[in-house]
C-alpha positions in Angstrom: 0.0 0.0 0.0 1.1 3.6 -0.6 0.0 7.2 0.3 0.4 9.9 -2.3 2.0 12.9 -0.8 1.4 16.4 -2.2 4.1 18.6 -1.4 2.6 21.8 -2.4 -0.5 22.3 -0.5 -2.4 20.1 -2.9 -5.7 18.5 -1.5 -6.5 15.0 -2.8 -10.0 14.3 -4.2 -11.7 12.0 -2.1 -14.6 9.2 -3.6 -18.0 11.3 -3.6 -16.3 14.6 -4.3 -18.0 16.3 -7.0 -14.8 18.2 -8.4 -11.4 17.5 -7.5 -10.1 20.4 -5.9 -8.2 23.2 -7.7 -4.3 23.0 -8.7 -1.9 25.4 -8.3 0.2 26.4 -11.1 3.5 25.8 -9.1 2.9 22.4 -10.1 2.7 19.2 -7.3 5.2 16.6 -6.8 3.9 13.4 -5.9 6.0 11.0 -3.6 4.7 7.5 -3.3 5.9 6.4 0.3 5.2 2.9 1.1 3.8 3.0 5.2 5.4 -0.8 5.7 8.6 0.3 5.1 8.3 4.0 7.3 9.5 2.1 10.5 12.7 0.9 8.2 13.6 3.7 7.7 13.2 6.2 10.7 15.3 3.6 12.5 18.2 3.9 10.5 18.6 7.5 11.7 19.2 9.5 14.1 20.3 10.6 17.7 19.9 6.7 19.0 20.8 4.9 16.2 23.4 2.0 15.4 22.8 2.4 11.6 23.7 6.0 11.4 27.2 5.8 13.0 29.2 9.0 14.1 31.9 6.8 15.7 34.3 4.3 14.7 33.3 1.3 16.3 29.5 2.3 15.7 30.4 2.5 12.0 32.3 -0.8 12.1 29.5 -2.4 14.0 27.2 -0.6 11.1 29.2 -2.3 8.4 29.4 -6.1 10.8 25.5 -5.7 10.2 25.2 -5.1 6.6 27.7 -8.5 5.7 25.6 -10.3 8.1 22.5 -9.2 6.9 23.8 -9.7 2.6 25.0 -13.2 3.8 22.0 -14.2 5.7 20.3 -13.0 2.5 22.2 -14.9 0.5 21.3 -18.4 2.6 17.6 -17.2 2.0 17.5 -16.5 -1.7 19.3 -19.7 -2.3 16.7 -21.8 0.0 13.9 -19.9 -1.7 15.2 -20.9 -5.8 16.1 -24.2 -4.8 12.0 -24.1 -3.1 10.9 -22.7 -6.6 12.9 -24.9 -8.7 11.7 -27.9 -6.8 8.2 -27.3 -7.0 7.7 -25.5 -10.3 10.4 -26.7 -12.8 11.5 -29.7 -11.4 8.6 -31.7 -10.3 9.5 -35.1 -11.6 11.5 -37.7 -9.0 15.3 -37.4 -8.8 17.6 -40.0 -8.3 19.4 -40.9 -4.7 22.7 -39.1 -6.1 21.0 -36.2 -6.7 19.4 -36.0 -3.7 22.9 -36.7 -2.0 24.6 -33.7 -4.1 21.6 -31.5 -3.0 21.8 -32.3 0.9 25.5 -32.4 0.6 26.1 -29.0 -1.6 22.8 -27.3 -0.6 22.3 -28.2 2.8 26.3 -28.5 4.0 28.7 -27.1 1.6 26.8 -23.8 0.9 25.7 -22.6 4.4 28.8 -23.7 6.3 31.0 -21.9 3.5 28.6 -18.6 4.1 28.5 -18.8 7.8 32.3 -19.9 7.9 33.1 -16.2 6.0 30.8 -14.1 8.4 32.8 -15.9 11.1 35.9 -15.1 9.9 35.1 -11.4 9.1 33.1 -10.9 12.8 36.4 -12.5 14.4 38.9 -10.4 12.4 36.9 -7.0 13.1 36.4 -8.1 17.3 39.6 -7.0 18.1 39.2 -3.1 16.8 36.0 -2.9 18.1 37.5 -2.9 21.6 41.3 -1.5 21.5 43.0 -1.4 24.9 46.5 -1.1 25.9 48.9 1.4 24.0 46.6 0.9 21.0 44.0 2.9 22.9 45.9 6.4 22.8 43.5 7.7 24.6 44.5 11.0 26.3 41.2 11.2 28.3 39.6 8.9 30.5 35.9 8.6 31.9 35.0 7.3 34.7 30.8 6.3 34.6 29.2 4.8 37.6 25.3 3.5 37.2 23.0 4.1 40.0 19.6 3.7 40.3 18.6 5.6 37.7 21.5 8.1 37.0 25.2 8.3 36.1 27.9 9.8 37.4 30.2 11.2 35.3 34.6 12.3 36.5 36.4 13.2 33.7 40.0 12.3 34.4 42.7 14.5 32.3 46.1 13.2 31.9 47.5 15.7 34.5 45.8 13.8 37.1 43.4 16.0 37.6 39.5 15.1 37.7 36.3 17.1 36.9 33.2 15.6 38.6 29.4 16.1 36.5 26.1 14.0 36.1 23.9 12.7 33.5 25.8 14.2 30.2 28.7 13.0 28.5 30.9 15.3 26.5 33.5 14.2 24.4 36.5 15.6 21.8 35.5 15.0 18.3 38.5 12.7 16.7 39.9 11.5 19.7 39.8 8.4 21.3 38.4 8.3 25.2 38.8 5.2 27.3 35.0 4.5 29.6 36.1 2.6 32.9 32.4 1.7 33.8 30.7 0.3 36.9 27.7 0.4 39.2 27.0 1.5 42.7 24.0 -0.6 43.4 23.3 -3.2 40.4 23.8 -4.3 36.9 23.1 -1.7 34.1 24.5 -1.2 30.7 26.3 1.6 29.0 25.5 2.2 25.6 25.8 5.3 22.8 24.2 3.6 19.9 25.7 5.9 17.5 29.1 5.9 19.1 29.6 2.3 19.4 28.9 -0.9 21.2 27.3 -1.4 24.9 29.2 -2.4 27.7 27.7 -3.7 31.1 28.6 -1.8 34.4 29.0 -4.5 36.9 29.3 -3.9 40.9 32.2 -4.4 42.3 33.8 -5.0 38.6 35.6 -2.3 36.6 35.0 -3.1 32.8 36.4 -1.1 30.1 35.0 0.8 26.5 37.4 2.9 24.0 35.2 4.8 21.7 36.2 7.4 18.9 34.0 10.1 17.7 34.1 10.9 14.3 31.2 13.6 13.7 30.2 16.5 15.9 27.2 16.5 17.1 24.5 15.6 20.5 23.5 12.0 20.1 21.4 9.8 22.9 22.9 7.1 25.3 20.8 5.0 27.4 20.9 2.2 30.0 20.4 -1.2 27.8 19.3 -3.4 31.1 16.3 -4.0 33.3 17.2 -2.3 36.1 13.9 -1.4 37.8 11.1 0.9 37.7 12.6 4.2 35.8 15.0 1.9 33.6 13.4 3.6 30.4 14.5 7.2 32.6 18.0 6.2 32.3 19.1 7.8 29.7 21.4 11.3 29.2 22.8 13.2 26.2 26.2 13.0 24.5 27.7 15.9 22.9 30.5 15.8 20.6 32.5 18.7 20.3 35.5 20.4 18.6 38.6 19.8 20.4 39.3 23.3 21.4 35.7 23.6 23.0 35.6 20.6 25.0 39.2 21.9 26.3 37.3 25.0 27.0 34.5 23.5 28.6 36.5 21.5 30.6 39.0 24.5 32.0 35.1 26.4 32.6 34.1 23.1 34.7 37.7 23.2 36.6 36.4 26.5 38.5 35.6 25.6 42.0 33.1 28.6 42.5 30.1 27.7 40.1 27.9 29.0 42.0 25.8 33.0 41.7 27.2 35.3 43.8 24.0 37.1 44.5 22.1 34.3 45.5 23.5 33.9 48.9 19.8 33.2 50.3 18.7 30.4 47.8 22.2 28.8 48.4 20.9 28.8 52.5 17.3 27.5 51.6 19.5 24.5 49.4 21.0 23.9 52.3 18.2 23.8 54.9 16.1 21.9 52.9 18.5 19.3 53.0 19.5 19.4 49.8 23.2 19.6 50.4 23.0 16.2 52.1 22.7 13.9 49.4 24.2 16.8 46.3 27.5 18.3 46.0 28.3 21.9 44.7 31.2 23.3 44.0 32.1 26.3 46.4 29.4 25.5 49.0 28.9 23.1 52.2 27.1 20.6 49.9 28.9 17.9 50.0 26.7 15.0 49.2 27.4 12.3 47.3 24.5 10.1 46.8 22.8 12.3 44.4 24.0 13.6 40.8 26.8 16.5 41.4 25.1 19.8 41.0 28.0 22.0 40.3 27.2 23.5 37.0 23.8 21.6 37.1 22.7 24.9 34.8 24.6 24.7 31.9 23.2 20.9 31.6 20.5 19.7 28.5 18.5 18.0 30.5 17.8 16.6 34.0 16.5 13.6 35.8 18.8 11.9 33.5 17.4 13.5 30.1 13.7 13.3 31.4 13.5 17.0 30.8 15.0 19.8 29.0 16.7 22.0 31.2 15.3 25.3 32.7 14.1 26.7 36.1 10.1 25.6 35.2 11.2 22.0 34.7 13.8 22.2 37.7 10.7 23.1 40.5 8.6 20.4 38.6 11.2 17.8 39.5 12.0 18.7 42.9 8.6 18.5 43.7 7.7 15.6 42.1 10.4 13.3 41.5 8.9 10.1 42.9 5.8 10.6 40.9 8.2 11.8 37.5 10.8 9.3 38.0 9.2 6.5 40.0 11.7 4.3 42.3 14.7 6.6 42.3 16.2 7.7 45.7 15.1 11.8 45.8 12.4 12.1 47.7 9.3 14.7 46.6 9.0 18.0 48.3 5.5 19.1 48.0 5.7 20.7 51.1 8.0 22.8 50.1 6.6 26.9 50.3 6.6 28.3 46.7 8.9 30.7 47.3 11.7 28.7 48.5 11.4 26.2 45.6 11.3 29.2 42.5 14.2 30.3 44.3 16.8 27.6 44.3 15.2 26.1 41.0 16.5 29.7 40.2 19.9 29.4 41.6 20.4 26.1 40.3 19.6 27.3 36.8 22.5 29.8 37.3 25.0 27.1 38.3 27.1 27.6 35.0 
């Protein structure tokens, strides 16, 4: 089935219609879409998807999946001729050698020989697809630990030192970045679709993921296993960025006074709410550590681990209902919490550059 599509403004005449409806003189352009094959292709694009890479390993786990897929259709169209030869040209009994050539050639020599190659290839490309020791060249590593249902991100530079954020990933376009991943509370899984493969995080275990972006741009990670009620709210932007900016942004994160000078008073109401006890802000007495780092919380995309875009509406709507927004995750709700005092540190944690 297909849907006609009239780019212009075109209306199309419906049955009963006593006159198709007028034409413009711009002229239409008709574009016959087949809806079976829509979902096709809208999943082989975009911010969260493995068959539009914008990394190396994602593009050589792109091309794994197109061999795989030719061969496997190669084992199908074979199966099918040999059906339509079988039943429509060659209806007449065959001898017992023939049968033997066709079990032996058809049903042995051909599949073996086909999966035998897609072995071979898979095997050959493994060993790129996760490149550790002096291979890795990485001159930034990224520390990611999975809680229940965010991530903590500490960008370690080669100088030793260490920048701490929460729920967005930023990385240097071109450069390789080693992940060492694991997981305060229980299993989860790593994984940046466009970027490359997922890797489990593992308590107690430390595993390891080298990825290199190739094209700038904010793609989508997300958490690839069950790991309770907001699993599907596990999830948090990744932004690829020129070399120079990321170095930027990172110097910018480096600053241990984040925070707005002017708003002594909502920094207080943070802290007497309690706030402080389970978040940490750079230049303050919060020194949590149970709950995302809120140092430059403002300059984020998103919070609640990319359940909403990022401004000081959306920051009140989550403090005061998080249980019901994000159900099973550690913050409690504060619906008591006067008006006032909620606008204002939703506004002072919007300014937290």
């Amino acid at each position: 089935m297909t849907r006609e599509i009239f780019i212009s403004g075109e209306h199309q005449r419906r049955d009963g219609d006593a006159e198709p409806a007028p034409r413009r003189s711009s002229g239409a352009v008709r574009v016959g879409v087949p809806l079976s094959a829509v979902p096709l292709i809208v999943s082989c694009n975009g911010i969260q998807s493995a068959l539009d890479p914008a990394g190396e390993e994602a593009r050589q786990v792109a091309t794994l999946f197109w061999v795989m897929t030719v061969g496997g259709l190669a084992i199908w169209a074979g199966v099918i001729a040999l059906a339509l030869y079988a039943s429509r040209w060659k209806r007449g009994a065959i001898t017992t050698e023939a049968a033997g050539r066709l079990i032996v050639w058809g049903g042995v020599v051909f599949p073996v020989t086909v999966l035998t190659a897609l072995l071979a290839y898979a095997l050959w490309l493994m060993p790129s697809l996760r490149p550790f020791g002096d291979q890795t060249q990485a001159g930034l590593r990224v520390e990611i630990v999975g809680s229940q249902f965010w991530w903590r991100v500490v960008y370690h530079r080669p100088d030793g030192s260490s920048i701490v954020s929460a729920n967005e990933v930023r990385l240097p376009l071109g450069r390789r970045v080693e992940f060492s991943l694991t997981s305060s509370d229980m299993i989860h899984s790593f994984w940046i679709p466009a970027l490359g493969g997922k890797m489990d995080l593992i308590p107690g275990r430390t595993n390891r993921l080298s990825l290199q972006p190739t094209k700038s741009g904010t793609y989508r990670g997300q958490c690839a296993e069950f790991c309770g009620r907001s699993h599907a709210l596990m999830a948090f932007p990744v932004v690829v960025m020129q070399p120079g900016d990321f170095e930027s942004w990172l110097a910018a994160r480096a600053s241990a006074s984040p925070g707005v000078v002017e708003s002594r008073s909502a920094e207080t109401l943070f802290l007497r709410h309690g706030c402080g006890d389970c978040h940490r802000v750079d230049g303050t007495q919060a020194r949590g550590t149970s709950g995302p780092d809120l140092s430059h919380v403002g300059s984020r995309l998103t919070i609640g681990a990319s359940l909403m875009t990022n401004d000081a509406e959306t920051m009140a709507r989550f403090i005061a209902h998080s249980q019901s927004l994000k159900p099973g995750s550690l913050m409690p709700t504060y619906l008591d919490m006067p008006s006032a005092d909620l606008d204002a540190i939703s506004a002072w944690l919007k300014g937290l550059q």
